[in-house]
Every structure is written in structure tokens, then in C-alpha cells.
PDB file of N, CA, C and O in Angstrom:
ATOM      1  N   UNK A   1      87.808 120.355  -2.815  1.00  0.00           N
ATOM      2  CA  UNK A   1      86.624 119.741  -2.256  1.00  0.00           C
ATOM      3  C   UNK A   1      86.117 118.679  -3.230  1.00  0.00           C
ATOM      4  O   UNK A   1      86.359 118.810  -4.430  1.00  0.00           O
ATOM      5  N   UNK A   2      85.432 117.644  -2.775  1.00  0.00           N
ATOM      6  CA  UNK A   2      85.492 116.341  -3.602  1.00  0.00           C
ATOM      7  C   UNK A   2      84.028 116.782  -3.917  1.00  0.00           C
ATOM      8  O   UNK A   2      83.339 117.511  -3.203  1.00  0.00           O
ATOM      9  N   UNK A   3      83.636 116.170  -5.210  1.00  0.00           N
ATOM     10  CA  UNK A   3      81.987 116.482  -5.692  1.00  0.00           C
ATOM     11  C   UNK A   3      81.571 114.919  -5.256  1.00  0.00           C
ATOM     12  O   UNK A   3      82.238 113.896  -5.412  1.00  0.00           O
ATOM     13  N   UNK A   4      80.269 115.074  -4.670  1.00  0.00           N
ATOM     14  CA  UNK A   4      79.483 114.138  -4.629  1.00  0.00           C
ATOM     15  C   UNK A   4      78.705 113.392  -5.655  1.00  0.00           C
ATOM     16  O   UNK A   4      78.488 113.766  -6.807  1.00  0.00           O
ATOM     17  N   UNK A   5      78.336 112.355  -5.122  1.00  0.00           N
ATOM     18  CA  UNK A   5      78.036 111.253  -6.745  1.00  0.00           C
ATOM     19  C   UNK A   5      76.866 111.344  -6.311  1.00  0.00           C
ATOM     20  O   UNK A   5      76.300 110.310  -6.667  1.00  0.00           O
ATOM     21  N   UNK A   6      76.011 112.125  -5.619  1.00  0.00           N
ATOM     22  CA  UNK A   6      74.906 111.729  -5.310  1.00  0.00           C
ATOM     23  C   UNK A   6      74.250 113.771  -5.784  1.00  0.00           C
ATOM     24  O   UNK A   6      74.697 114.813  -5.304  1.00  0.00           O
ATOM     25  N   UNK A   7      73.406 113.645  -6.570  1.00  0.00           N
ATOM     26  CA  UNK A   7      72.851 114.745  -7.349  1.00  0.00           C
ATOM     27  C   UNK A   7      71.766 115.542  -6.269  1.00  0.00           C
ATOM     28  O   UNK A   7      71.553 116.754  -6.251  1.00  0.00           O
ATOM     29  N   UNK A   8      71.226 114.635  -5.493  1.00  0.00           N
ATOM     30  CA  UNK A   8      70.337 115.358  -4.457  1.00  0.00           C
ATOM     31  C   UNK A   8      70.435 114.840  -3.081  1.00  0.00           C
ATOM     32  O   UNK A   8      71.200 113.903  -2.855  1.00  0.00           O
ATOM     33  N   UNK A   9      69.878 115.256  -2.339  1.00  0.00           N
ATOM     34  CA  UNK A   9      69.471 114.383  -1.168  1.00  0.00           C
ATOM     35  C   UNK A   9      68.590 115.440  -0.181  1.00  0.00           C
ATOM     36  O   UNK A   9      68.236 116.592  -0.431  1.00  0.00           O
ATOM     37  N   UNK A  10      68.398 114.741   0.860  1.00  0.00           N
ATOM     38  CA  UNK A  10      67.152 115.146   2.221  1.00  0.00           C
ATOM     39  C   UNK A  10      66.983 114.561   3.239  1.00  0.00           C
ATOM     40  O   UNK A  10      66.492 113.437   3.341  1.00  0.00           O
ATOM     41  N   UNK A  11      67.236 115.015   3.810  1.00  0.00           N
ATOM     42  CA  UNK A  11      67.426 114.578   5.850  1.00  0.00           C
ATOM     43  C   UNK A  11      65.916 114.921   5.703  1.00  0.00           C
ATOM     44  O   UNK A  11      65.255 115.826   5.193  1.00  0.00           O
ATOM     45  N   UNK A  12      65.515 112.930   6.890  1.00  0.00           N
ATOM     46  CA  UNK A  12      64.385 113.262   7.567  1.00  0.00           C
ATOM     47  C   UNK A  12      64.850 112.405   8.945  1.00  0.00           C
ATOM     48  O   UNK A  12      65.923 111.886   9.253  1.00  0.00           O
ATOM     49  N   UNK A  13      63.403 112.505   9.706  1.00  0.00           N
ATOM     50  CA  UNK A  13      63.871 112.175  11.131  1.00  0.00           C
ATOM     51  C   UNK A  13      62.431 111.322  11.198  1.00  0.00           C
ATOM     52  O   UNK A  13      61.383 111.805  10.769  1.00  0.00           O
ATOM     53  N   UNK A  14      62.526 109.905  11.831  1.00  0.00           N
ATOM     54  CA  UNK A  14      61.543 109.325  12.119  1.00  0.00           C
ATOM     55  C   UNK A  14      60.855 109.700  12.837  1.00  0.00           C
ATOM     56  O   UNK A  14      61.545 110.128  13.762  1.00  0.00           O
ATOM     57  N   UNK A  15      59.123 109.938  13.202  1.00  0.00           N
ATOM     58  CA  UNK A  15      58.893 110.260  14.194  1.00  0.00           C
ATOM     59  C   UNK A  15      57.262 109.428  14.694  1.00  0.00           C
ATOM     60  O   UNK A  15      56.314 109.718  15.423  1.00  0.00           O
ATOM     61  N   UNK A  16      57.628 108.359  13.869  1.00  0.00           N
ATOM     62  CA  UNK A  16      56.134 107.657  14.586  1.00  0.00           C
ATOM     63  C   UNK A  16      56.752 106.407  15.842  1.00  0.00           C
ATOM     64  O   UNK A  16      57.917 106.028  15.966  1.00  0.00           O
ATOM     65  N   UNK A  17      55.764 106.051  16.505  1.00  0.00           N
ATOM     66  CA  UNK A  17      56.393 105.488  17.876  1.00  0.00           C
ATOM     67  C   UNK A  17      56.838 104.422  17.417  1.00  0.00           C
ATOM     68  O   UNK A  17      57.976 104.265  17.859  1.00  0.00           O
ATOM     69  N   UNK A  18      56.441 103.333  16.545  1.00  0.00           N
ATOM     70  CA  UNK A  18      57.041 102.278  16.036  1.00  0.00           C
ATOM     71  C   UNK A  18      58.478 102.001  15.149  1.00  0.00           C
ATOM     72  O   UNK A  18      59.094 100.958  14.930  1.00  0.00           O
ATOM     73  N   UNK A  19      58.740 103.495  14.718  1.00  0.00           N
ATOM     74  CA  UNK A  19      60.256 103.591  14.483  1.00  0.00           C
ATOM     75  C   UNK A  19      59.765 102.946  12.623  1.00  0.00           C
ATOM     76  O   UNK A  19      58.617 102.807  12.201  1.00  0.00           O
ATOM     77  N   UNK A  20      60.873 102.715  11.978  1.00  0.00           N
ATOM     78  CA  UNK A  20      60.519 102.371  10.712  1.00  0.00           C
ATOM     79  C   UNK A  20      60.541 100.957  10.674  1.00  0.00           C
ATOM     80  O   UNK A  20      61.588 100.325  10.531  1.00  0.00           O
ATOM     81  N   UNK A  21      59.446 100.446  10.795  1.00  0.00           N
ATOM     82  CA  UNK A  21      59.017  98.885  10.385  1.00  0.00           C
ATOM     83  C   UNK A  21      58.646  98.171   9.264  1.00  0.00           C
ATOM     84  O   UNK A  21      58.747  98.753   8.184  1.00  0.00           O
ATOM     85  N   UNK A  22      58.401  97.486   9.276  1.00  0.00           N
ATOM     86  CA  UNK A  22      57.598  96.378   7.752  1.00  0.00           C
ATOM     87  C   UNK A  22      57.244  97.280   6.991  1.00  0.00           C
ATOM     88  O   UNK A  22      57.809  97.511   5.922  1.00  0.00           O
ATOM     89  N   UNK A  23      56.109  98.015   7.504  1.00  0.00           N
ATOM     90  CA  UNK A  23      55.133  98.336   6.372  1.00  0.00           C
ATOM     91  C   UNK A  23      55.529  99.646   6.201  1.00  0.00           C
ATOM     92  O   UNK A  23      55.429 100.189   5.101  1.00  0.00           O
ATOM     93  N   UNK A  24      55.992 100.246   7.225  1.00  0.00           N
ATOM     94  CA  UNK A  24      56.768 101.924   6.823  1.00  0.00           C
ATOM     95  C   UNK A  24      58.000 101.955   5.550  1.00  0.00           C
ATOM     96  O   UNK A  24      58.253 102.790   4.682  1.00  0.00           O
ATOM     97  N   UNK A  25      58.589 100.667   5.892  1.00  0.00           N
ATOM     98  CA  UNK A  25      60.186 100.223   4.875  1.00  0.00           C
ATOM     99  C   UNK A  25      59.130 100.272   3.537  1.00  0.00           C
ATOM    100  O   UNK A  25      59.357 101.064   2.621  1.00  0.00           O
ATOM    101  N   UNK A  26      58.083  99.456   3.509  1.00  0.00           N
ATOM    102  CA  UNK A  26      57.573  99.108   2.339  1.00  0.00           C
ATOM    103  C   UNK A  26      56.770 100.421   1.531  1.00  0.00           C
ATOM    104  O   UNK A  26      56.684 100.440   0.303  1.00  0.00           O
ATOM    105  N   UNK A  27      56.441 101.051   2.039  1.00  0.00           N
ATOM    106  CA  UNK A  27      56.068 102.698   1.758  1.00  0.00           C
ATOM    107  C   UNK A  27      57.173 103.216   1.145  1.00  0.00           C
ATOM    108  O   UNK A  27      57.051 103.731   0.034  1.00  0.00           O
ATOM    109  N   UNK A  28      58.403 103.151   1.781  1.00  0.00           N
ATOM    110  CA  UNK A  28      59.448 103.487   1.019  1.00  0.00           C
ATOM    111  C   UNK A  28      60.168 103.247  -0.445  1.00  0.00           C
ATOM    112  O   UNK A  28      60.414 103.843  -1.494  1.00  0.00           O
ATOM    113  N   UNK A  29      60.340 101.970   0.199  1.00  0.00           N
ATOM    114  CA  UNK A  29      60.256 101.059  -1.288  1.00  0.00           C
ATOM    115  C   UNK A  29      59.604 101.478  -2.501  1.00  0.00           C
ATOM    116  O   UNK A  29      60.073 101.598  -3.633  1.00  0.00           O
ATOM    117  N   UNK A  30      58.485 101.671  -2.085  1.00  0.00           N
ATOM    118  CA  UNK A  30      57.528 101.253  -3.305  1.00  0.00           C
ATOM    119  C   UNK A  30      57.405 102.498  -3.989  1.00  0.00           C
ATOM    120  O   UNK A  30      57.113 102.460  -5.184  1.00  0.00           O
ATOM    121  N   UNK A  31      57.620 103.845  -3.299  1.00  0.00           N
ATOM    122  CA  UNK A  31      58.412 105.200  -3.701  1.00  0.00           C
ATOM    123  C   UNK A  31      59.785 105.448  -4.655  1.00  0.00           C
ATOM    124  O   UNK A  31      59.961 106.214  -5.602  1.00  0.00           O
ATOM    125  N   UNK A  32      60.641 104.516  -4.031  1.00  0.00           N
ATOM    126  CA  UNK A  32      61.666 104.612  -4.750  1.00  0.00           C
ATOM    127  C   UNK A  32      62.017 104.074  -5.497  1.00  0.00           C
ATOM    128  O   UNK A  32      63.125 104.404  -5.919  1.00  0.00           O
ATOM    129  N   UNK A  33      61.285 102.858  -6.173  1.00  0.00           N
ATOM    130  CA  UNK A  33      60.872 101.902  -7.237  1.00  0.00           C
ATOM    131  C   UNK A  33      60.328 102.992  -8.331  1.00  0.00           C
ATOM    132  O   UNK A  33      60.304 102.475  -9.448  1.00  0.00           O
ATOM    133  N   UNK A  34      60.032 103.899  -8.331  1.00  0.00           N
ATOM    134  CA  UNK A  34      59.228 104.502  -9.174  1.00  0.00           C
ATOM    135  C   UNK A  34      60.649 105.514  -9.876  1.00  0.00           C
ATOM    136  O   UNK A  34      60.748 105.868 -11.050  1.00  0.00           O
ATOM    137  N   UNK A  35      61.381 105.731  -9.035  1.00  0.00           N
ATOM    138  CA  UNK A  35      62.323 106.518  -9.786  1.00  0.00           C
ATOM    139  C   UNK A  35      63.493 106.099 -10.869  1.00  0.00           C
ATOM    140  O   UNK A  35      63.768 104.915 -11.062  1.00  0.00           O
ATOM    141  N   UNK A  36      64.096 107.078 -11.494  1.00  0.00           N
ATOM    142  CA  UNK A  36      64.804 106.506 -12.513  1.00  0.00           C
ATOM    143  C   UNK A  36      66.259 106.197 -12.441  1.00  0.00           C
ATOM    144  O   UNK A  36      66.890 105.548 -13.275  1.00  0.00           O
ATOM    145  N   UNK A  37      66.799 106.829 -11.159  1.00  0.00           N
ATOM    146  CA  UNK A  37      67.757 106.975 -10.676  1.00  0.00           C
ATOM    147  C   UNK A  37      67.554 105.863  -9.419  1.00  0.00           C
ATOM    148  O   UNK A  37      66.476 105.537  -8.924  1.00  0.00           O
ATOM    149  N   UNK A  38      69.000 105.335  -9.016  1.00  0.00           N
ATOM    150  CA  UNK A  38      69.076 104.573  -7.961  1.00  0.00           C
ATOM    151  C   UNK A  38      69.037 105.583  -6.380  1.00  0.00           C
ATOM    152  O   UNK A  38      69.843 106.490  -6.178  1.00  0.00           O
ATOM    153  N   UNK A  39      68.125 105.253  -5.559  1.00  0.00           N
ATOM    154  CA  UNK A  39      67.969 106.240  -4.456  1.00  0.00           C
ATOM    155  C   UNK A  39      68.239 104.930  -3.048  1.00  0.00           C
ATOM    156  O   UNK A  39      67.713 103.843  -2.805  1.00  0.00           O
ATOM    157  N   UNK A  40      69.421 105.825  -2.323  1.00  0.00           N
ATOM    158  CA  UNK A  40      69.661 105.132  -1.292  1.00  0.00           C
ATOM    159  C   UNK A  40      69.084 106.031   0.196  1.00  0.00           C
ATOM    160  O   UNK A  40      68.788 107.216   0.349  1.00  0.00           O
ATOM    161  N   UNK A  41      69.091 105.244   0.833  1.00  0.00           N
ATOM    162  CA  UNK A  41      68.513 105.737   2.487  1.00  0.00           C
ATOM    163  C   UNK A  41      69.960 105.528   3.095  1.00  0.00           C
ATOM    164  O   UNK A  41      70.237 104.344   2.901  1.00  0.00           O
ATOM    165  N   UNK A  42      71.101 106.224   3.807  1.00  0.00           N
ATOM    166  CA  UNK A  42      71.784 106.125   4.755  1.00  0.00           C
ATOM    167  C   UNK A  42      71.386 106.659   6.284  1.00  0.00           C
ATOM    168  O   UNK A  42      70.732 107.666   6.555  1.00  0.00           O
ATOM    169  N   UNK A  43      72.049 105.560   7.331  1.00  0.00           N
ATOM    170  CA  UNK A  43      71.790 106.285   8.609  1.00  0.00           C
ATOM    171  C   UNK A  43      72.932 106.287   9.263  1.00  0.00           C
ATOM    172  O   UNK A  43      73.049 105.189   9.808  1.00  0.00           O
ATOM    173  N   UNK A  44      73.996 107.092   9.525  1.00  0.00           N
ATOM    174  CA  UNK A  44      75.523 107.346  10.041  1.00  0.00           C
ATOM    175  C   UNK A  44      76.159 106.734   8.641  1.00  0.00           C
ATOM    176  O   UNK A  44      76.270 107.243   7.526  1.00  0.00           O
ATOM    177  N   UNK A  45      76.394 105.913   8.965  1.00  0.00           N
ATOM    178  CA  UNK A  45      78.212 105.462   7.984  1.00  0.00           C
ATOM    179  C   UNK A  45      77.201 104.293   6.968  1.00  0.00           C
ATOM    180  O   UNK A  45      77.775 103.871   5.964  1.00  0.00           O
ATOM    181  N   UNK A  46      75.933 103.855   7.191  1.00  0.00           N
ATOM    182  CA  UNK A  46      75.314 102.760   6.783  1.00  0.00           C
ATOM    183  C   UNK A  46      74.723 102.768   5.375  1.00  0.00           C
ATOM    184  O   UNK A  46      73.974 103.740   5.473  1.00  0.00           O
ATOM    185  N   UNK A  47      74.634 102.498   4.630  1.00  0.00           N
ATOM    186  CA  UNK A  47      74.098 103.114   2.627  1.00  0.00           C
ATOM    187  C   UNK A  47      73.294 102.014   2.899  1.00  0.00           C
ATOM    188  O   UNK A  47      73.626 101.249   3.805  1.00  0.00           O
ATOM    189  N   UNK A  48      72.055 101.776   2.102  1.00  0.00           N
ATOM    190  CA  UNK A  48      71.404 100.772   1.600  1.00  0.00           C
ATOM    191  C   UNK A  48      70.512 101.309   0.304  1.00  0.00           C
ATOM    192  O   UNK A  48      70.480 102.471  -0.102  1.00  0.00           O
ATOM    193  N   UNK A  49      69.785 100.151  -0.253  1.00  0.00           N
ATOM    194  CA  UNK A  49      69.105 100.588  -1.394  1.00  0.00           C
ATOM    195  C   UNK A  49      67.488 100.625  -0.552  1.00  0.00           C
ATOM    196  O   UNK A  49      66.880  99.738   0.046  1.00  0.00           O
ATOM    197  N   UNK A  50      67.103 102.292  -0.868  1.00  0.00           N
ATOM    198  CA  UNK A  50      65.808 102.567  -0.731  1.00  0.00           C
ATOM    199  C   UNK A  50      64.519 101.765  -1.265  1.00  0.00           C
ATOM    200  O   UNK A  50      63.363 102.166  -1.132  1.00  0.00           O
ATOM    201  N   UNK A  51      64.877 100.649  -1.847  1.00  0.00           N
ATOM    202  CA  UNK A  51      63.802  99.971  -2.879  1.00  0.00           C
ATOM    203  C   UNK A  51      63.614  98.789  -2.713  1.00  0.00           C
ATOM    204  O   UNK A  51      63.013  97.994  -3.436  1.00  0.00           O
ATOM    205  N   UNK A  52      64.323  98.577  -1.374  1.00  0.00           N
ATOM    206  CA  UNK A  52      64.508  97.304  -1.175  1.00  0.00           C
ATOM    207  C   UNK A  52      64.034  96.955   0.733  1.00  0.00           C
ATOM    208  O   UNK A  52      64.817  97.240   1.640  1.00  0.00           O
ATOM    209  N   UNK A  53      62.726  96.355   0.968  1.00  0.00           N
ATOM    210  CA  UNK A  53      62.092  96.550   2.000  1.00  0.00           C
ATOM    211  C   UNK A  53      62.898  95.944   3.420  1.00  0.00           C
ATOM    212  O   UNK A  53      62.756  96.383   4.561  1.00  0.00           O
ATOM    213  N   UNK A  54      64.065  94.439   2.844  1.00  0.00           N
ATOM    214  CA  UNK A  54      64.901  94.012   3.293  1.00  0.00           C
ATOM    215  C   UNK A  54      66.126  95.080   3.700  1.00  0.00           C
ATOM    216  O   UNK A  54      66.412  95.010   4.895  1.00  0.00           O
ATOM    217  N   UNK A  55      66.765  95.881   3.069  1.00  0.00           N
ATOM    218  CA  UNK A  55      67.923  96.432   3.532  1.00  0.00           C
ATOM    219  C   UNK A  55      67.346  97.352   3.777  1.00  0.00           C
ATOM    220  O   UNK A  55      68.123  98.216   3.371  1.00  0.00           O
ATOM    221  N   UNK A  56      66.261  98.012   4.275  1.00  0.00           N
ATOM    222  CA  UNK A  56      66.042  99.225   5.037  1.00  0.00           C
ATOM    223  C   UNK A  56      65.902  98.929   6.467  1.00  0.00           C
ATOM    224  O   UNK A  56      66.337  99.548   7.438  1.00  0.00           O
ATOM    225  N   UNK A  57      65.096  97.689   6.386  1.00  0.00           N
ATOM    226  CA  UNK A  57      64.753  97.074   7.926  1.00  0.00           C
ATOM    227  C   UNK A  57      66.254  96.877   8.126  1.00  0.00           C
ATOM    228  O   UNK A  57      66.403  97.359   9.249  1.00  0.00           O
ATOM    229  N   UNK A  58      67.667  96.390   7.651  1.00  0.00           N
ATOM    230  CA  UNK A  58      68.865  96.183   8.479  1.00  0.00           C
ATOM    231  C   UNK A  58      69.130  97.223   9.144  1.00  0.00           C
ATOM    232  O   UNK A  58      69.758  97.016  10.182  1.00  0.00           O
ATOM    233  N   UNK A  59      68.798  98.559   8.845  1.00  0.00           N
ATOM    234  CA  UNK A  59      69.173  99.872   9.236  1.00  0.00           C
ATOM    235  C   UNK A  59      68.784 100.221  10.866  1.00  0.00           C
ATOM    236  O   UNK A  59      69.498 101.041  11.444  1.00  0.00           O
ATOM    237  N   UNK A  60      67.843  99.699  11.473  1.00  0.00           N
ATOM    238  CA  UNK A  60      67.047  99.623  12.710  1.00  0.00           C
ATOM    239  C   UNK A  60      67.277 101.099  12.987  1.00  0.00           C
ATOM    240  O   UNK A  60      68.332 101.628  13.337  1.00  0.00           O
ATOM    241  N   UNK A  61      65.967 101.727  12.741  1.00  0.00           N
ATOM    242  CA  UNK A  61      66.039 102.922  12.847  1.00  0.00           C
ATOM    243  C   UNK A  61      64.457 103.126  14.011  1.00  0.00           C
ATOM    244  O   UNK A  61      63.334 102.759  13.663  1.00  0.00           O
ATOM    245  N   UNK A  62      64.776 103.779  15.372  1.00  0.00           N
ATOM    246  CA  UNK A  62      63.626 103.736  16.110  1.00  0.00           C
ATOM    247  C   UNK A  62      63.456 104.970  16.138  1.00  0.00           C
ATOM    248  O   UNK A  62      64.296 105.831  15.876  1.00  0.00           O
ATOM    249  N   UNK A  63      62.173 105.142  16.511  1.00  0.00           N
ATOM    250  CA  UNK A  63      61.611 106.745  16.725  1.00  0.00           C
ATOM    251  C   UNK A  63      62.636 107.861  16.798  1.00  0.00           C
ATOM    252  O   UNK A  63      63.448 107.496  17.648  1.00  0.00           O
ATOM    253  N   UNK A  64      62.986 109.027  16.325  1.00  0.00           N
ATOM    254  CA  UNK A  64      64.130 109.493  16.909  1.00  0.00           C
ATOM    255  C   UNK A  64      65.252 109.912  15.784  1.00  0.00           C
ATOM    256  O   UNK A  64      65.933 110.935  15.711  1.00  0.00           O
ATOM    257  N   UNK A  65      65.205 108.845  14.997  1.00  0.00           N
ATOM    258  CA  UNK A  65      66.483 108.510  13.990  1.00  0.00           C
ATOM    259  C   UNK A  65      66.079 109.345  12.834  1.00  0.00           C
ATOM    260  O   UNK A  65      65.059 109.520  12.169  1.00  0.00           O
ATOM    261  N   UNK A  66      67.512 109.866  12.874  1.00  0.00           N
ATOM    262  CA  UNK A  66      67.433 110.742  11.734  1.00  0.00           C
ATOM    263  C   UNK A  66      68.487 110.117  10.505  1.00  0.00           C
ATOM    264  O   UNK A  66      69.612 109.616  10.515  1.00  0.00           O
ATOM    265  N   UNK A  67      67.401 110.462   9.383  1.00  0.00           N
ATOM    266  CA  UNK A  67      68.152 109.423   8.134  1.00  0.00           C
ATOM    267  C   UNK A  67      68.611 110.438   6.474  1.00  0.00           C
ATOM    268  O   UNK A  67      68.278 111.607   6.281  1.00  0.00           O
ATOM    269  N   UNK A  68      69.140 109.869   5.834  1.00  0.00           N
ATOM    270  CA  UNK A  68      69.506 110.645   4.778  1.00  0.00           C
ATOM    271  C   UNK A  68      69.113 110.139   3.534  1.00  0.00           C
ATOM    272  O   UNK A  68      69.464 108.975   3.344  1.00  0.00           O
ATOM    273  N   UNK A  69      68.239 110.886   2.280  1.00  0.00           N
ATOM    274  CA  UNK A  69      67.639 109.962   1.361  1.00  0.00           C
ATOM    275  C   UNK A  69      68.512 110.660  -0.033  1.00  0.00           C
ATOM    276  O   UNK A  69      68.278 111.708  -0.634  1.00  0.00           O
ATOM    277  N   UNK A  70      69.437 109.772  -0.228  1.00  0.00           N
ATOM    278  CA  UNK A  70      69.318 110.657  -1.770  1.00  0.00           C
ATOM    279  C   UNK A  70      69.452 109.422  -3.104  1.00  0.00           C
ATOM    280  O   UNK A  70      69.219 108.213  -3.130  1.00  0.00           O
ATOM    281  N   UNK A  71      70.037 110.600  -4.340  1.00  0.00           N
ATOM    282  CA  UNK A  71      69.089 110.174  -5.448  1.00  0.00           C
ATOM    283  C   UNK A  71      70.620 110.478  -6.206  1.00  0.00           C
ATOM    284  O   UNK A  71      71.501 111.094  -5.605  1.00  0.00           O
ATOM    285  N   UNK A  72      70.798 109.961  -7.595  1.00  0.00           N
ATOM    286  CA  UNK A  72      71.560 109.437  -8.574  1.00  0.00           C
ATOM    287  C   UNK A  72      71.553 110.910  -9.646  1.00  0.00           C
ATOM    288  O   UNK A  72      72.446 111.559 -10.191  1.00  0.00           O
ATOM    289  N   UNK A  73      69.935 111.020  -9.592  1.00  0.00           N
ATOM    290  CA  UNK A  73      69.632 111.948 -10.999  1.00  0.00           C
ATOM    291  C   UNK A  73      69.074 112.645  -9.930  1.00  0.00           C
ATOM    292  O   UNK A  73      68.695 112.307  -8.809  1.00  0.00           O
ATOM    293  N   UNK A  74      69.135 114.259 -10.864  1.00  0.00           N
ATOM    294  CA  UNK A  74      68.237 115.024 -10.324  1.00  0.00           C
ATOM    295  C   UNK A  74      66.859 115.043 -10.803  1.00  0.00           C
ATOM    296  O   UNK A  74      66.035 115.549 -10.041  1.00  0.00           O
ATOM    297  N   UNK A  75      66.393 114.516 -12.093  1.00  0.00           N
ATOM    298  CA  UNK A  75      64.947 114.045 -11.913  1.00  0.00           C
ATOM    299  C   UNK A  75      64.245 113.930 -10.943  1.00  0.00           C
ATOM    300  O   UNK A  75      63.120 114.404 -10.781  1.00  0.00           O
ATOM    301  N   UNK A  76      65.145 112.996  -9.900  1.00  0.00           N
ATOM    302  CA  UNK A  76      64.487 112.010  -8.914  1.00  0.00           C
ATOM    303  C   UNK A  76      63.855 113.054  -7.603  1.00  0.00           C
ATOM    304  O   UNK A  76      63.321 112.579  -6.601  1.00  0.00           O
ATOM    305  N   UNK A  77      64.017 114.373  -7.813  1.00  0.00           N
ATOM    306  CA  UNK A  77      63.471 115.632  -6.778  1.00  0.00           C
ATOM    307  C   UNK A  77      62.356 115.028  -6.229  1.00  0.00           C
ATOM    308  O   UNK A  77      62.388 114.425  -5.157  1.00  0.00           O
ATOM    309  N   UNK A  78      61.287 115.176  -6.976  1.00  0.00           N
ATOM    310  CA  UNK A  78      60.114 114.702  -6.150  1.00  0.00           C
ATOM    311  C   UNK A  78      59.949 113.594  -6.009  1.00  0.00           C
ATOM    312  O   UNK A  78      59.000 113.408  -5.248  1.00  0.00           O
ATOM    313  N   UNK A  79      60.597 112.281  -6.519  1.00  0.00           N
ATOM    314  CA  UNK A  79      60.906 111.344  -5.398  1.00  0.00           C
ATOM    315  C   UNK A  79      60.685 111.046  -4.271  1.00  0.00           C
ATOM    316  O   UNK A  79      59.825 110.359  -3.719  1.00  0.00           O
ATOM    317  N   UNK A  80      62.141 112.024  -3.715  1.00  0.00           N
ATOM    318  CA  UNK A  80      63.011 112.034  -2.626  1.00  0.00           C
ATOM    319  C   UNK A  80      61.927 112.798  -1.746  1.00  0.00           C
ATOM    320  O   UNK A  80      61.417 112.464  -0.676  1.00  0.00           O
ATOM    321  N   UNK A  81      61.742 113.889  -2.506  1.00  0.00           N
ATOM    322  CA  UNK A  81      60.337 114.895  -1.618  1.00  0.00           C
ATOM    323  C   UNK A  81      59.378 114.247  -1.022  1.00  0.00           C
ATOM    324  O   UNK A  81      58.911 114.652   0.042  1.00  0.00           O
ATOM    325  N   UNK A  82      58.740 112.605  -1.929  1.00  0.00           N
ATOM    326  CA  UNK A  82      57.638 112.180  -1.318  1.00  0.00           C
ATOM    327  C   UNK A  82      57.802 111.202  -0.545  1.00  0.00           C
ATOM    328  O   UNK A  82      56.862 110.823   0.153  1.00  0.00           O
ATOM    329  N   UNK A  83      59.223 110.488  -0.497  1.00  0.00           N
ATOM    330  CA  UNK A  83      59.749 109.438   0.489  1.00  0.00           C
ATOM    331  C   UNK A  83      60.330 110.746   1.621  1.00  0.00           C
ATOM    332  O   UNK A  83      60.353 110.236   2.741  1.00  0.00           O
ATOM    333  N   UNK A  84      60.743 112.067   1.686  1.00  0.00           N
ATOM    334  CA  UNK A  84      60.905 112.984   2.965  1.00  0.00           C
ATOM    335  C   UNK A  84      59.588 112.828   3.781  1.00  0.00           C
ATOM    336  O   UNK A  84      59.650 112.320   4.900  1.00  0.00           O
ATOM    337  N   UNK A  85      58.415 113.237   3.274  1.00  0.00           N
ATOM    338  CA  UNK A  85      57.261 113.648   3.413  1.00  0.00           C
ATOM    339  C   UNK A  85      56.586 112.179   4.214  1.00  0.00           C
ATOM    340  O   UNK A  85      56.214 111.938   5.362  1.00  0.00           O
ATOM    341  N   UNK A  86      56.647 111.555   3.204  1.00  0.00           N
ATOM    342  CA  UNK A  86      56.301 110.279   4.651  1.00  0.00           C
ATOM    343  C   UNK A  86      56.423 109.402   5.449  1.00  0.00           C
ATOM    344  O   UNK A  86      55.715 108.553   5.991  1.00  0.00           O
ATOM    345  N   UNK A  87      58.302 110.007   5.449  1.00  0.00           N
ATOM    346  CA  UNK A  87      58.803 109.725   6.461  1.00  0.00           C
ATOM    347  C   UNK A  87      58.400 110.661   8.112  1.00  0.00           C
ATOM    348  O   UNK A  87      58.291 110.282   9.279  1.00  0.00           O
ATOM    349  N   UNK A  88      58.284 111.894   7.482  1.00  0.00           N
ATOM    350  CA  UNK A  88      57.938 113.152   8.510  1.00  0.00           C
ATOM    351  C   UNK A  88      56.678 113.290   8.455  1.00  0.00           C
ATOM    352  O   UNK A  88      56.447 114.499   8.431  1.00  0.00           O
ATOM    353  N   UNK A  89      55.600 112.612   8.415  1.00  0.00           N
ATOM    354  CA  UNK A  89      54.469 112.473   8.724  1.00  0.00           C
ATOM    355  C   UNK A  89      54.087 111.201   9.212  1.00  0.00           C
ATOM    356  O   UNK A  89      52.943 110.754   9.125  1.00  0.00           O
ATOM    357  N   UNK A  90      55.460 110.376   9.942  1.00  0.00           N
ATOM    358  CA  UNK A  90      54.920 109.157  10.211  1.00  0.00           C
ATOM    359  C   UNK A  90      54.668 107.732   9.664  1.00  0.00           C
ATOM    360  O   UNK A  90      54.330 106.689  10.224  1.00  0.00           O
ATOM    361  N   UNK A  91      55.005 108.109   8.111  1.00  0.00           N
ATOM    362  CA  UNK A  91      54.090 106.632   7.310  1.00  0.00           C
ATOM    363  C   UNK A  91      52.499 106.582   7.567  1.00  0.00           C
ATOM    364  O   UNK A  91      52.044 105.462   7.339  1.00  0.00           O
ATOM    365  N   UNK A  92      51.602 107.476   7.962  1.00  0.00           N
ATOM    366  CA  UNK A  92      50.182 107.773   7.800  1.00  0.00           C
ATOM    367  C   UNK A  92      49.753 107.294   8.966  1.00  0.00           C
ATOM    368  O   UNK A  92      48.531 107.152   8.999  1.00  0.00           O
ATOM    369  N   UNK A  93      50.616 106.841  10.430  1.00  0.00           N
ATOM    370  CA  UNK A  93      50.338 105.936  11.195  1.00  0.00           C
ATOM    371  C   UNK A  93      49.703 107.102  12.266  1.00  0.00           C
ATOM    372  O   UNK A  93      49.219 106.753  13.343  1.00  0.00           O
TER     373      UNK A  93
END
């Protein structure tokens, strides 16, 4: 079995009606800017960098979509916990 290069991760599922937009991507971002480890968002086969408000919006993820967040280091736990968290609460919307 192959080991993964990725130390953590966490499935969330979008669930505000606007799907992940501008200012939801940028919530993200600005989460995963804070960590020390590089943290990507995938959705199916798709990787991008979580920190970056541009390659999250390529992802077009609408209400519904379920996404995968992980992290480099395991430091990055609560991170990932607080980019899960508001993803599954919507982005505060």
C-alpha cells in the first residue's frame, strides 16, 4: 500500500445556496495562509492550492459538492479543522 504525502486531511460538503464563491474562496484562503504546511483543497481528480482565492474559484464547486482539504504537516490539524468548519457552516452566510 502506497503512503500518502499528505499527513492529514477532511472531507467537507458545501452547503450554502451560493456554492463556494469570491468571498467564501477568500475565507479559505486567508485560513490556509496561516499554516505552515502547504494545504490543498481537491474536488474528484482536481488539487489546487487552498491559499490561493484564484485556484479555488477554478474548482466550481455548487451547493452540494463535496471537497477534500488536506495539509503537508500535521501541525496544520487545526487548520484544516477551521477551513472544515466553515466550510460546513456555510462561510457564515
Amino acid at each position: 500500500m502506497a503512503k500518502s504525502v499528505y499527513a492529514l486531511s477532511r472531507e467537507a460538503t458545501i452547503i450554502n445556496e451560493l456554492g463556494l464563491h469570491a468571498r467564501a474562496a477568500a475565507k479559505i484562503a486567508e485560513l490556509a495562509q496561516q499554516a505552515e504546511s502547504k494545504i490543498w483543497l481537491l474536488k474528484n481528480e482536481e488539487k489546487v492550492d487552498a491559499s490561493s482565492i484564484l485556484d479555488i474559484l477554478t474548482l466550481i464547486c455548487p451547493k452540494g459538492t463535496k471537497i477534500t482539504l488536506t495539509a503537508e504537516k500535521k501541525s496544520d490539524r487545526k487548520i484544516l479543522d477551521g477551513i472544515a468548519a466553515v466550510v460546513e457552516t456555510g462561510f457564515g452566510e
